[in-house]
N, C-alpha and C positions, 0 to 999 in steps of 0.2 A: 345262616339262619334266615328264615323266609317271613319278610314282612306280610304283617294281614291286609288284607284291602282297608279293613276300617280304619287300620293305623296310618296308613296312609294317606286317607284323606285326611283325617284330623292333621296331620302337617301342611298338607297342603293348602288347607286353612287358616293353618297360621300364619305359613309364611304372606299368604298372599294378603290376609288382616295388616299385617307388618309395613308388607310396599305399600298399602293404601292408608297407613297413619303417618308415614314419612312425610315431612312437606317436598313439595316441589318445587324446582328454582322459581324464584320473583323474576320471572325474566323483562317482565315491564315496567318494573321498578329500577331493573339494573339498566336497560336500555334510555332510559329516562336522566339518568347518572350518566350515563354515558355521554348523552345529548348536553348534558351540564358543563362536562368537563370538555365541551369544544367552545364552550363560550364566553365573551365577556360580557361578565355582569358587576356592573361597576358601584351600582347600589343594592345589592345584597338583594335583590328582590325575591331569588330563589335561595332563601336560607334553608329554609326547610324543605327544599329538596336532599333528604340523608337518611340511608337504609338504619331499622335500627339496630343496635348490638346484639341484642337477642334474636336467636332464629325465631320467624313466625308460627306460631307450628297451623295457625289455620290456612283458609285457601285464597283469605284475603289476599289481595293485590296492597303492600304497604303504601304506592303512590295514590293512590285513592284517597287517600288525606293530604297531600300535598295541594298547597295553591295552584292555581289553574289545570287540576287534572279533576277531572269529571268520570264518574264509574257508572256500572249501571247498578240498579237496587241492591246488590248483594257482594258488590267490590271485587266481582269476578272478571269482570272486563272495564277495558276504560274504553272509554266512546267518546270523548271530546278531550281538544288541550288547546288552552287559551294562555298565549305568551305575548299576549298585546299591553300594548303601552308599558314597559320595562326599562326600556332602553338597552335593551339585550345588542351585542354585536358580536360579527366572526362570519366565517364561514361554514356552510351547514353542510357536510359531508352526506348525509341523506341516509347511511348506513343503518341506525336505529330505525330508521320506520318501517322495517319490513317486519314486525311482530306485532305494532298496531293493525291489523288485516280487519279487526269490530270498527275503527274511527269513524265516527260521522261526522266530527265538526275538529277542522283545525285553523286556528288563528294567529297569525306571524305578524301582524299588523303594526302599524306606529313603533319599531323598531328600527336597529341600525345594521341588519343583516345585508350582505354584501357576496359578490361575487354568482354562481351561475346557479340556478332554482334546479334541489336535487331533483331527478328524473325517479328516483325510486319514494316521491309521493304521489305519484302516480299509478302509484300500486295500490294505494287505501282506495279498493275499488268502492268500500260504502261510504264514502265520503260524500255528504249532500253541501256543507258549504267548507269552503277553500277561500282563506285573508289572506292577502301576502302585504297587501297595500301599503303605503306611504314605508316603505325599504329601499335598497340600493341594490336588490338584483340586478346583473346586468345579464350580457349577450346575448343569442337568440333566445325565445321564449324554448322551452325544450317539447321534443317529441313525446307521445305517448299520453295528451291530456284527454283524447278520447277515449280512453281504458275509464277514465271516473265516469259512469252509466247513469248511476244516481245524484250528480253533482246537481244542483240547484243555484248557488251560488258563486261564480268563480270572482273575486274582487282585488285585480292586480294593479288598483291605483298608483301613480306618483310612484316607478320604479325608474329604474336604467336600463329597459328592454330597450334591443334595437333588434333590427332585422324585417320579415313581414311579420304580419298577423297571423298566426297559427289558425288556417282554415281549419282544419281539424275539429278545432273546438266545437263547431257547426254540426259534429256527427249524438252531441248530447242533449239527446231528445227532451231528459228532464230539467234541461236549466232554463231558469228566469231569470238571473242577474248576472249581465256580464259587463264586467270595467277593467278596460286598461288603457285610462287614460292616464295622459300626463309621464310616458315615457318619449323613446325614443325610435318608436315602432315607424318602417317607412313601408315605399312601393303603395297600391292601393286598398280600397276594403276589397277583402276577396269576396267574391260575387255567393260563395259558398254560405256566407253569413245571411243571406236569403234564405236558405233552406232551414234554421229551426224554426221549430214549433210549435213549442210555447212561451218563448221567449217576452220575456215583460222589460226586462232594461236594461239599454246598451249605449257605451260613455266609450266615447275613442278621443274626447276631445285631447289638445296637448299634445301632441305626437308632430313626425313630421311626414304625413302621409302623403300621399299626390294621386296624379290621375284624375281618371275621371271618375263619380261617385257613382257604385254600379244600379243600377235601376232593380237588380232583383231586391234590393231592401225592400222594393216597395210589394214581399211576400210576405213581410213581415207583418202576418194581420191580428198579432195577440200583444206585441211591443206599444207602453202606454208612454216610454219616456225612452228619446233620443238624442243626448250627444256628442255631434262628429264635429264643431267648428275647431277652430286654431289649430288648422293643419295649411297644405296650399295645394289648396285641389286644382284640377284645369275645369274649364265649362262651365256649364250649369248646373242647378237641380235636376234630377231627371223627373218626368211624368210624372211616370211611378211611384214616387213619394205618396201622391195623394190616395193609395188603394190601402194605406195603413189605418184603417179604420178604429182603430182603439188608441192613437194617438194622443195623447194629452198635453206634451212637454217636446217642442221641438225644438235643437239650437245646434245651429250650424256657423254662426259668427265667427268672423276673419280668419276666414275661410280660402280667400281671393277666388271666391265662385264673380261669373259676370254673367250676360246675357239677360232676359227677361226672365222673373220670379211666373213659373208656373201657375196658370190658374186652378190645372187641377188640386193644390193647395188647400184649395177652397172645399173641398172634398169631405176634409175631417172634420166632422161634425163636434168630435169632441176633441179637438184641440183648443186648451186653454193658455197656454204661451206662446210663442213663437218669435224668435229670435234668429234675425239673419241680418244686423247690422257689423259693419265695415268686412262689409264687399264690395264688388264692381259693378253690381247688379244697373242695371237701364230700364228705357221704358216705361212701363205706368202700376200702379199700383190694380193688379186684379180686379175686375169688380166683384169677381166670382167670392172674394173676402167677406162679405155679405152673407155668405153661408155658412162661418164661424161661429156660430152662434153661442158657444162656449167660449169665447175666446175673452181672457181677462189683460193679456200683458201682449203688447204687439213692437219689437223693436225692428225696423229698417234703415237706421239711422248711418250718417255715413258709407254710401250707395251715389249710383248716380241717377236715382229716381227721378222721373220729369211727371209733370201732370199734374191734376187736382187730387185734393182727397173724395175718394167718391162719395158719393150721395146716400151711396146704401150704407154708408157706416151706421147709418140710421140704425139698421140689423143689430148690431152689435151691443148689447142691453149689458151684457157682462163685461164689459172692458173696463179698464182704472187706470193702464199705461199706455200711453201712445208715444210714441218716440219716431220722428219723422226726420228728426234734424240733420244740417248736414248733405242737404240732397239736393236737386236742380227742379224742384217742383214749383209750383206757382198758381195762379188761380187765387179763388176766396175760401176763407176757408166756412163749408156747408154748415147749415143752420141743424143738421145731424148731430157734429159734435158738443152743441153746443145743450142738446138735447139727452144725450147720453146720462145716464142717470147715476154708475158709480163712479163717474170718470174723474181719476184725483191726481192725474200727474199728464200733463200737455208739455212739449220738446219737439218743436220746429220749427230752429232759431236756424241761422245759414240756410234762407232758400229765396224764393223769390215771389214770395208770395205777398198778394197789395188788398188792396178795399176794407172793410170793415171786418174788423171783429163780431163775431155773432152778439147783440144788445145781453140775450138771456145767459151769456154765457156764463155759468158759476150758481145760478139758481136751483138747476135740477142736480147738480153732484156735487159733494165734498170735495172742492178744488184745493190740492194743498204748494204744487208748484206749475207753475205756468211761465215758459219760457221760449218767445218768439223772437226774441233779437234778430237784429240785423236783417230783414224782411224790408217788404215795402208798405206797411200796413199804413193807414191813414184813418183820419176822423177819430173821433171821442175813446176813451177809454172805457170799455163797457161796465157798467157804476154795479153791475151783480158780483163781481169774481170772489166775493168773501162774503157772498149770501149766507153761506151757511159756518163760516169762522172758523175755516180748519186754514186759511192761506196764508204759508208763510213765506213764499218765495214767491216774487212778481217781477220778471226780470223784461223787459220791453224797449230795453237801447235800439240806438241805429234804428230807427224806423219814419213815420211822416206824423205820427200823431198830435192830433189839434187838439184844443179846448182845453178846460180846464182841470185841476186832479180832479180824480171821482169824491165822493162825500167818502163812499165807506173806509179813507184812508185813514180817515179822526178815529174809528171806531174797530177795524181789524187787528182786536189782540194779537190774536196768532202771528202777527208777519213777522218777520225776521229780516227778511234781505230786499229793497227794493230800487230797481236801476233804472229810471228813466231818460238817461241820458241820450243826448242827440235825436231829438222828437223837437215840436212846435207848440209842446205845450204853453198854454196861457193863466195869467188868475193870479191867485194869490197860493201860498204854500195852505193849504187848508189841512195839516196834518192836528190832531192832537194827542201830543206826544205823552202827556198822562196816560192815556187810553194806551199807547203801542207800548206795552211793558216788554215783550221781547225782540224789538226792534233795534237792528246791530251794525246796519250798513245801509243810507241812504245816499243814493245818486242821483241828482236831479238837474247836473249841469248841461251847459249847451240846448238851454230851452229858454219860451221869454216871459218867465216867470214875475212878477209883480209884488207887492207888500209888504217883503224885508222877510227877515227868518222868525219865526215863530216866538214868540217870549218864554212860553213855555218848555223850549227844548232839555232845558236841565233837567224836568223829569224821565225823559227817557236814559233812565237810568243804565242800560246796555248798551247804547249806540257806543260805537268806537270808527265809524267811518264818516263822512257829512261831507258831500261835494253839489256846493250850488254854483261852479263855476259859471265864469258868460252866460249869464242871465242879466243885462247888462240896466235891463230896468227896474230889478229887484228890488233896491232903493233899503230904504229903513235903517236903523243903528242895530248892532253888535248887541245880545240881549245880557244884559246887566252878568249875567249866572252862568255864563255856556261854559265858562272854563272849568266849574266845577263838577262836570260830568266825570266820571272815576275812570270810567273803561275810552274816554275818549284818545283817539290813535292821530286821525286825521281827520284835519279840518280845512277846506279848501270852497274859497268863497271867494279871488279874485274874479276882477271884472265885473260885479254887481252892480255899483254906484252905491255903494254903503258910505253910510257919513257917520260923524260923532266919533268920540274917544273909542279907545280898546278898554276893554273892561278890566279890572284887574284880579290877577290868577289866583285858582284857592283850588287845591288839591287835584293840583292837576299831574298826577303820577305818571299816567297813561300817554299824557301829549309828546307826539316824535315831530308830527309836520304840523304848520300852521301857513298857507298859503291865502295872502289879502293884498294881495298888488291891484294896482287900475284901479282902485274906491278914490272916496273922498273924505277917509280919513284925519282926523286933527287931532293935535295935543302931543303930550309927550307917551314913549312909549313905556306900561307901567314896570315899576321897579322889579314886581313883583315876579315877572315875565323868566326872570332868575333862579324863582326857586323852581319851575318846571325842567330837574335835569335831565331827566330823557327826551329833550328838545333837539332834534339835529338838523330840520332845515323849517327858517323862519323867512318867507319872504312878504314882506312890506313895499317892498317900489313902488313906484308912481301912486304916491300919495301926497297928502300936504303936512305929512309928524315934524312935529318940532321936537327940541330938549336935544338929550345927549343919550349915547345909547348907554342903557344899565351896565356899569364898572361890573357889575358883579358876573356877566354873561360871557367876561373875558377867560372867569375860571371856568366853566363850561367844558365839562370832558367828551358832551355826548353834540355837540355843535359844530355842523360842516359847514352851515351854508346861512350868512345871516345877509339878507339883499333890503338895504333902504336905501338904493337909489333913486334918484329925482323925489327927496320929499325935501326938509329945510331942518336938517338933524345938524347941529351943531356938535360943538366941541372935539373932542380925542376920540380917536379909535380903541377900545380895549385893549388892551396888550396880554397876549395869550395865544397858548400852540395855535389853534383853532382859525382867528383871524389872521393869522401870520399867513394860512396856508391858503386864504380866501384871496380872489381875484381881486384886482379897484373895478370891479364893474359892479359890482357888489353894492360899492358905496360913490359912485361917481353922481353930479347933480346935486350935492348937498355942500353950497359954497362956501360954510363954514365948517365945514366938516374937513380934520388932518390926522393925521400920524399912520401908520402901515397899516394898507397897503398905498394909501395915497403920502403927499407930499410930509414931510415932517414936519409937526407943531413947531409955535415958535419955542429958542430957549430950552428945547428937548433932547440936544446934545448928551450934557452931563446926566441929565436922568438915565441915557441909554446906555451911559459909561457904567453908573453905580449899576444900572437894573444889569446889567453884563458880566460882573463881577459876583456880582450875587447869583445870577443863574449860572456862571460855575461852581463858583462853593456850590450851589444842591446839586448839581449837576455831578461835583468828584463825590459828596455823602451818601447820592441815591445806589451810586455804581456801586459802593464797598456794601452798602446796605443788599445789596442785589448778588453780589457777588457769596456775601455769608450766609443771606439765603436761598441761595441755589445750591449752593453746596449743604445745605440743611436737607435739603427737598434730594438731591440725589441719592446722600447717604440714605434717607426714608426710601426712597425708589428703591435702591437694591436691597432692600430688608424683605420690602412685600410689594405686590402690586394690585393689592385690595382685592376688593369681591367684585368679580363680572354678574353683570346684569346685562338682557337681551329684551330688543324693543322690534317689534313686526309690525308692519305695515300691509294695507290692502295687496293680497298674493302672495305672502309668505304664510305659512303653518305657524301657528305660536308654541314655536321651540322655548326650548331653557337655553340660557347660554353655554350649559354644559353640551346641551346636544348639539349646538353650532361649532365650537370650539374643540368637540370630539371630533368633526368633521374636517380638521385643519392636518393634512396628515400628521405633522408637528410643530406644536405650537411654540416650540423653541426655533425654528430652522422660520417659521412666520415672523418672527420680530426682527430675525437679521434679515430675512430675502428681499425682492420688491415691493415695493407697495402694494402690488397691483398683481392680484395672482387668483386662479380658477380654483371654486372648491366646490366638491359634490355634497350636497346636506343631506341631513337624514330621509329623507322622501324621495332622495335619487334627483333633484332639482340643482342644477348645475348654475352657480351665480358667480358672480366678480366680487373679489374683497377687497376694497381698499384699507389698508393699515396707516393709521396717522396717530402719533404720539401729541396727544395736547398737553397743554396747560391747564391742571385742575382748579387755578383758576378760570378757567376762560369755558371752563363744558357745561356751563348752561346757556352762556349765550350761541354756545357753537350747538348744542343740541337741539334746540328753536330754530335755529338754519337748517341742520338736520330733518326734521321733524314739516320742514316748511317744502323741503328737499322731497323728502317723501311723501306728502302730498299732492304734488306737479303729474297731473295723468294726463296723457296725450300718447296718440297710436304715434306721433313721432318723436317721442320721449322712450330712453330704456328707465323703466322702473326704479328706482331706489326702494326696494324692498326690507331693509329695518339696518337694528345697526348692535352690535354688541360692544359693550365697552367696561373698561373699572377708570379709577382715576388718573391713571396714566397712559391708556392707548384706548383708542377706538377703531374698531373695523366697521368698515361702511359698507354692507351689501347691497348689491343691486343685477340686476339681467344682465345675462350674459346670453349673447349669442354666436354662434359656433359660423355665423357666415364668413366671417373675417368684415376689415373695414374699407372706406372708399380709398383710402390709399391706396391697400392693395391691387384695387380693380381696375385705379381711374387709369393705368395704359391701356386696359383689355378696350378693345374697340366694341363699341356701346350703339344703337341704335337712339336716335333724337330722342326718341318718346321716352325709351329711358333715363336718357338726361335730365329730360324736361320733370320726370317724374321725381326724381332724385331732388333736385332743385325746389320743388314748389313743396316737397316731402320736408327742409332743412329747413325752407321758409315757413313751415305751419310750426316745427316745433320749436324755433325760436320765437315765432309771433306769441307763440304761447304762451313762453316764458317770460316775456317781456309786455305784452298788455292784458293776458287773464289768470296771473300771477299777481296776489296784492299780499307785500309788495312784490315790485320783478327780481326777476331770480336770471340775475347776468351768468352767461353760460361760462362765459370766462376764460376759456381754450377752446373756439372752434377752430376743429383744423380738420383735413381731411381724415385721421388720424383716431380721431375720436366721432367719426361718425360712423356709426357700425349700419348692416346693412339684413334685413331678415330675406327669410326664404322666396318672398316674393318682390327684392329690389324695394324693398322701401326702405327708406331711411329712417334712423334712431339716431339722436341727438345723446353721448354717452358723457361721462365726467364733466355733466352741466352743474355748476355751484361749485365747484370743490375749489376753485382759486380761491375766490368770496370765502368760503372755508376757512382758508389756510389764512387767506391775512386776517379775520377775527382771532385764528390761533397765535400769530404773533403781534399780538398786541395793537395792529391799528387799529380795532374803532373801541369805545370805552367800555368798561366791563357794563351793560345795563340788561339786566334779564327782564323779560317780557316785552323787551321793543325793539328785537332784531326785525320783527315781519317790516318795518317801515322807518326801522332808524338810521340807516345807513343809505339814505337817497341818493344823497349827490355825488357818494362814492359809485352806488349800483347804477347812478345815471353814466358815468364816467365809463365803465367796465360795459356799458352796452353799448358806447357810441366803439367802442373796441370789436366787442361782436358785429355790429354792424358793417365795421370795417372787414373782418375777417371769411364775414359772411362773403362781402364781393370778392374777396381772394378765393375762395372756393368756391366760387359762381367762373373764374378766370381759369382754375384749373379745372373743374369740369368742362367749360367749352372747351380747353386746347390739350384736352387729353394728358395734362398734368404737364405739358411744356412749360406754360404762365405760370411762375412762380410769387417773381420780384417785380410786386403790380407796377413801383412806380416807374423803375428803366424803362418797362416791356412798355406800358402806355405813352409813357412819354417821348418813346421814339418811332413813334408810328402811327401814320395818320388811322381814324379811327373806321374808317370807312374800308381800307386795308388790313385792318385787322377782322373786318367782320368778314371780309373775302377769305382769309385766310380759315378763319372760322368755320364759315361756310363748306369749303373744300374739304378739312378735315372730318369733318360730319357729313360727307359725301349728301348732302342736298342739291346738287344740282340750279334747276331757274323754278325747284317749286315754290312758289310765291308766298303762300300761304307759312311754310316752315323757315323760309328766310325770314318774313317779319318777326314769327314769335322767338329767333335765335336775335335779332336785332332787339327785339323787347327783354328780352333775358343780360343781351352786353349792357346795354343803358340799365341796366337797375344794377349791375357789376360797378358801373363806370360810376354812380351816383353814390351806391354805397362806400366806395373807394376813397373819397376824396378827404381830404386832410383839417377840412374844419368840423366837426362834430353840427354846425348848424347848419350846414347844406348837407348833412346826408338824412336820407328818409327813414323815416321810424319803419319798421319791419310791420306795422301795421300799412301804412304805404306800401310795403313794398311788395304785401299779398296779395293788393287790393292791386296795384298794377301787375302782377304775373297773371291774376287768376279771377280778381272782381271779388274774393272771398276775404271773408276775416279769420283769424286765427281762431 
């Protein structure tokens, strides 16, 4: 039978009606499922990632309602997918994205993606921005990123890339944001990175890159913000830098560039920061600088900059930070700066700079910290620096300054912190302390101050620091009220010549130290002095107190250190832990004064027998009472181990504890292993954990150690970076570096300079801890062992506090929260004449290449003069004169640190100051 044409098209119309009402597979909805079910998602964040039951019959795409997937107007194509901040983890096969081919925007960001970045997203040729940031990709970056054409954005922050730098990248003409800092990327910038185009922002900081930095960056004339520092480059800046004319934000910081800072610098007209401190930089500061005339923030700090500040800073109308310190400059400093008109933050403490301070200085800008220590500055304090009352920081130690305070000290609300110490100042204390409402820490000692301390101090209701030590004509009585200050911490006012009674104590929660030796002191000391329990060193000597000391100071749990020698204190010694453990030099000079640690009272016998008796009985009741509840607290331990909480510090991300603790591969194999183990966090950021089980009673005064711990910053400190804990364990994070430590190196044969560097590197960061630490933070195990060493031979001071740690965790000093920072002095004195000792032991095996072990055999069987020959020879120095002396200045501060009485060895502030003339 023969079909008609007509019939046949009407079929053919149908059928083909038919194919085009069928739906089509959801293939981006299933590829999406697919990407799902590679991953963990441990908070359900993709719940609603689920096809639904019913076929769709339209041409919708079903993921187009899904969270983080983006369609276009009509849910025909998806064009973006946003899987940031999730906490997504796994590794990402790459399989599904070959049917995104529409995507412009994809975001992997602030997850915990891990292992190698798929090569086939580099097939989403319409991709304008690419996140992978803060993840744990690792191994080379992969081939194939110049296929993205239209990419704009590439932002591979904080991973675990190593390898080079993908030149590559350089062939996409459309991008403007490039970052991959804060991996593991090495070898140099490839020079290729010159060649885009419109390039606006590129971050390499973080890495560990080297070489030399190539000069075609400086083609980069569309780039407004550059950072390349904390890598360890060779050389210097090049030229070239200065042809980037749309430059705004440069930082290149330790970096270990050296040589002379390029004048062409001075080039960028619109550079508004600039950042190239702790380098090796020399030389003089450009004058060509003068032609920054945008320039708001200027840091060169920590350099070996020699010279004056120039004259033309004058130029510089826009500036508010200057940061100089640390450097070998010198000179006065120009009546320019002083002239400057935003200028709100001055830092040029460590240099060598003398004469006067500019008179107007603080008139024309909002001055809010100003800090020149340690200088050679002299004459008057210039009476403007709080003209305008934004000053809260005035820090002006070690210098030569005469006359008397300025007036505006009565009347600067703002201040907060003021350190005069070791200056020439004269007068009376002319502060009033009504007026300094946030006033928190005054230094005024080792000046020769006049008229006694102020009557009014009790209104400075914040203050928690007061030191007018040696001021030796200061004179006046003790003001009736001082003890009543709430936040007061420490008090220190020997040496004055202060007369009259001690006033008696009223809410004095806050007081750790009270130091008033060398006055002229009378009466007894008051009773009340008893109820300040967070009291733990009280020294009175050389005075003229009568009476008996307060019975009640003998219960005293928070009490190390009670010194009333040479005054006329009669009767008994307290009896209690505290005094027992106290020296007789303590209490020597007071001839009616007996019982332990001096001679025993008369007739005191049988008191020691019953008092004997009786502290066994509590002694067997506390044990069994200790014993039923430990075994309470255990049984509680193995039920649960409470809820983790996570605490960050400056340079850590503010993770959850969860995303740290995910990070532990298992955190059941972490409670058995060592203490002390490497783990990679969510950001690809590789740190150290220390694991220590506390006492839940004892984690607040150990988390104030903690907390004191991570605030100690120094280039020759490693970081303590936060800390996660619940009531039964704490991990303690901190920097980990991948060099290895000076154990390991100290047989490699080492050139002097590098010794010398090592050495004066261990000595800045103990100086640190120990005099710009309040209170000091005893390192407590230095050994060669825990001095780790970074890419460019400097040394890091590593497991500084953590003994100080452990004995708060077993129970030796009292439970007192909020007065760890300065309660435990005479212990933390004790644990630093230790460091200082340990210090000369690895000053010993530094020189003899780790021979010198056992300081006292090796010294004491060998004259000393034979040991420096020996010394000598092994550091193949030869008769150069100049490096024999400073190896001969290096043994003597070995040989001084060494010695076995705590009061012939030198504070580490000495002993800077002899290697180097510097302070910590």
């Amino acid at each position: 039978m023969e079909i008609s044409p007509i019939l046949l098209c009407l079929n053919l119309i149908l059928v083909t009606s038919m194919i085009v009402t069928v739906p089509a597979a959801d293939v981006f909805s299933d590829a999406l499922i697919s990407l799902k079910s590679e991953l963990m998602d441990d908070y359900n964040t993709l719940d609603d990632w689920f096809l639904p039951s019913k076929n769709n019959p339209s041409v919708e795409i079903a993921a187009c309602s899904w969270s983080g997937v983006s369609c276009n107007n009509n849910s025909t194509i998806i064009i973006g997918l946003d899987l940031s901040r999730r906490g997504l983890a796994g590794e990402l096969s790459g399989k599904q994205f070959g049917v995104f081919v529409h995507l412009v925007s994809l975001n992997l960001s602030l997850n915990l993606f891990s292992g190698k970045l798929p090569v086939s997203i580099f097939n989403l040729t319409n991709l304008k921005s690419l996140d992978i940031s803060r993840n744990n990709f690792s191994g080379n970056f992969p081939h194939g990123v110049s296929g993205l054409k239209k990419l704009v954005v590439l932002d591979a922050l904080s991973n675990s890339f190593s390898g080079p730098l993908p030149a590559e990248v350089s062939q996409i003409e459309s991008l403007k944001v490039l970052n991959f800092a804060g991996s593991y990327f090495s070898g140099p910038i490839p020079s290729e990175f010159g060649n885009f185009k419109g390039l606006e922002f590129i971050h390499l900081a973080g890495n560990l890159l080297g070489g030399h930095i190539s000069p075609e960056l400086g083609k980069l004339q569309s780039v407004t913000h550059m950072e390349i520092g904390y890598n360890s480059y060779q050389g210097g800046i090049p030229w070239e830098i200065g042809n980037m004319s749309e430059l705004q934000y440069l930082d290149i910081a330790g970096a270990n560039l050296s040589g002379q800072i390029p004048k062409n610098i001075g080039n960028l007209a619109k550079l508004e920061s600039l950042f190239l401190f702790r380098n090796q930089f020399s030389g003089f500061i450009p004058s060509e600088f003068s032609k920054l005339v945008s320039l708001q923030s200027l840091d060169l700090s920590d350099n070996m900059i020699s010279g004056e500040i120039p004259e033309s800073f004058a130029e510089l109308k826009n500036l508010t930070f200057l940061s100089l310190f640390q450097n070998e400059m010198s000179g006065t400093i120009p009546q320019a700066i002083a002239d400057l008109p935003l200028l709100d933050t001055l830092l040029l403490w460590n240099n060598y700079f003398s004469g006067l301070l500019p008179k107007s200085l603080g008139i024309n800008s909002n001055l809010k910290l100003v800090d020149v220590s340690t200088n050679n500055f002299s004459g008057e304090i210039p009476p403007n620096l709080c003209a305008n009352g934004m000053l809260s920081k005035l820090i002006l130690f070690s210098n030569s300054f005469t006359g008397e305070l300025p007036l505006f000290l009565s009347n600067c609300s703002s201040l907060v912190r003021i350190r005069f110490e070791y200056n020439s100042l004269s007068g009376p204390i002319s502060f009033k302390f009504g007026s300094l409402s946030e006033i928190s820490y005054v230094d005024l000692s080792n000046n020769k101050l006049i008229g006694g301390i102020p009557e009014d101090i009790n209104q400075a209701s914040k203050l928690e620091y007061f030191n007018v030590s040696n001021n030796p004509e200061l004179g006046g009585k003790l003001p009736p009220k001082l003890w009543s200050l709430p936040l007061l911490s420490n008090f220190s006012a020997s040496s004055c010549g202060i007369s009259g009674n001690i006033p008696s104590f009223q809410s004095c929660k806050s007081l750790t130290v009270i130091e008033l030796s060398s006055n002229y002191l009378l009466g007894d000391m008051p009773e009340t002095i008893s109820d300040c329990q967070g009291l733990s060193i009280i020294d009175l000597s050389h005075n003229n107190l009568s009476g008996e000391i307060p019975e009640n100071l003998g219960h005293s749990t928070s009490l190390q250190l009670l010194n009333v020698s040479f005054n006329d204190i009669s009767g008994s010694i307290p009896r209690g832990k505290s005094f027992r453990l106290m020296d007789s030099s303590a209490f020597v000079g007071n001839s009616k004064l007996c019982g332990e640690p001096l001679e025993e009272c008369p007739n005191s016998k049988a008191i020691q027998a019953e008092f004997l008796w009786v502290l066994i009985l509590c002694v067997a009741i506390v044990f069994f009472i200790a014993l039923a509840v430990s075994g309470v607290y255990y049984i509680q331990k193995g039920r649960t181990k409470g809820h983790w909480k996570m605490i960050s510090f400056t340079g850590l991300p503010n993770f959850t504890a969860n995303d740290v603790l995910k990070s532990f591969s298992s955190p059941e194999f972490m409670e058995t292993a060592s203490p002390v183990c490497k783990v990679t966090l969510p950001t690809g950021i590789t740190v150290s954990v220390k694991k220590i089980e506390w006492d839940p009673q004892r984690m607040e005064i150990m988390e104030e150690f903690i907390i004191q711990m991570g605030n100690a910053r120094h280039k020759n400190l490693t970081r303590v970076l936060g800390y996660c804990y619940n009531k039964d364990l704490v991990y303690v994070l901190y920097d980990y570096l991948p060099n290895g430590n000076l154990a390991e190196k100290i047989l490699a044969q080492q050139d002097w300079a590098s010794k010398y560097k090592i050495v004066l590197g261990i000595a800045k960061g103990l100086c640190f801890l120990h005099h710009d630490c309040y209170p000091a933070i005893p390192h407590g195990d230095l050994r060669t062992g825990n001095i780790v060493l970074d890419e460019s031979m400097e040394p890091q001071l590593t497991e500084f506090g953590f003994r100080f740690l452990m004995l708060l965790n077993k129970g030796s000093f009292p439970l007192t929260p909020s007065k760890l920072q300065s309660g435990q002095e005479a212990s933390i004195k004790e644990e630093m004449y230790a460091d200082i000792y340990n210090f000369g032991k690895v000053i010993l095996e530094i020189l003899t290449n780790g021979r010198i072990k056992d300081v006292t055999k090796s010294i004491q069987s060998k004259a000393i003069e034979d040991l420096l020959e020996e010394i000598c020879s092994e550091n193949e120095i030869g008769e150069q004169v100049y490096l024999r002396k400073e190896i001969s200045l290096v043994l003597e501060v070995a040989l001084l640190s060494t010695r076995s009485r705590p009061s012939e060895q030198p504070s580490m502030k000495d002993v800077l100051n002899r290697l180097s003339g510097l302070n910590c």
